[in-house]
Residue, then its C-alpha position, 0 to 999 in steps of 0.5 A: x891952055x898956056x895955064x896948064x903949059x905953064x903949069x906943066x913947066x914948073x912940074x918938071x922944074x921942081x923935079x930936078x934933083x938939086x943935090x945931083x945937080x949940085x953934086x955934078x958940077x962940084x964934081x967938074x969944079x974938082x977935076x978942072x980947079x982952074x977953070x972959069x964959070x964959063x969953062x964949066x957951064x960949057x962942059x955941062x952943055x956940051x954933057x947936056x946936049x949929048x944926052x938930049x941928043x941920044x935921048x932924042x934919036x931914041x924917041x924919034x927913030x924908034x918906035x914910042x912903045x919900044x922907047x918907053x920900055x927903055x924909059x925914054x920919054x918926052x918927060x927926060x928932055x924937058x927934064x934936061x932943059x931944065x938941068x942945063x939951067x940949074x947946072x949953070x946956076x952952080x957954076x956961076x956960084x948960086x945956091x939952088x935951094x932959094x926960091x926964086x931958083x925956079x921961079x929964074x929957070x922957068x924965066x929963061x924956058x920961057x924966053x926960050x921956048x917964046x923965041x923959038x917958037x916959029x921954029x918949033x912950030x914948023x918943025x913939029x909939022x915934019x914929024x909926019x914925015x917918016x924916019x927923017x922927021x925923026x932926025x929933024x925933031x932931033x935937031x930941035x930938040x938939041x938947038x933947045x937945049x944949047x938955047x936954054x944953056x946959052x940964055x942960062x949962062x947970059x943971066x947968070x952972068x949978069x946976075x953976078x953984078x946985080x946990086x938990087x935982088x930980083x932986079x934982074x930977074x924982074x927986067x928979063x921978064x919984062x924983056x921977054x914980055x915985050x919981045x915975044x908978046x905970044x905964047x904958043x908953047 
């Protein structure tokens, strides 16, 4: 049911710790005074996708009873696809604690995950295949995120010369809408 997906989604976006997130990249800002958002909404991808990646291998090679005891679980990777947007968001100078913080997040997962849909589709079908699905879903679940912080990057970019508030939000929904008509995620 796309309700009950969507639903889900906005779930793990509201999770997000805003004070870590804001915290992590004033951090960055700290150590790399120089640096431009792009710089720094690079450093936090490539922090992300480590994460995912280790996160990932755990889920998918070992065995789901012995990576839950270590608190592995499909909630932390889309917990860090969420991260990943939130983080460029404070990079690029924008506050988090607005309420169309979300409701962007859940834009860009949803251009995301509509885009890749194919993909995740047939690569979800090589979980059958024993030790080497494992590393393929690895892949997927790395390419997601790096696809999430580029998209991320690309709208808050824009979003710094946006004239009209929501504007731009409005007009990449509508893009996505009539780019990728279905939803399968």
């Amino acid at each position: 049911n796309q309700t009950a997906k969507e639903a889900a989604a906005r779930a793990q976006i509201e999770q997000i710790d805003l004070d870590a997130v804001e915290k992590l990249v004033a951090d960055l800002w700290t150590k790399f005074p120089n640096a431009k958002p792009e710089q720094i909404a690079q450093r936090l991808l490539r922090r992300q996708l480590l994460r995912v990646s280790r996160t990932s291998v755990v889920m998918n090679v070992v065995p789901p009873k012995m990576a839950e005891t270590v608190g592995v679980d499909y909630v932390e990777i889309a917990l860090i696809q969420a991260e990943i947007i939130f983080q460029i968001a404070v990079a690029y100078g924008f506050e988090l604690q607005v309420p169309e913080c979300q409701d962007e997040a859940f834009a860009i997962i949803d251009r995301v995950l509509r885009a890749n849909r194919l993909a995740i589709i047939g690569l979800s079908a090589t979980q059958m295949i024993p030790f080497a699905g494992g590393f393929i879903n690895t892949g997927t679940d790395t390419y997601l995120v790096y696809q999430i912080g580029n998209t991320a990057q690309q709208f808050y970019k824009s979003l710094i010369e946006e004239e009209v508030p929501g504007e731009i939000l409005n007009a990449f929904i509508q893009e996505t809408e009539r780019r990728y008509k279905q939803r399968l995620w």
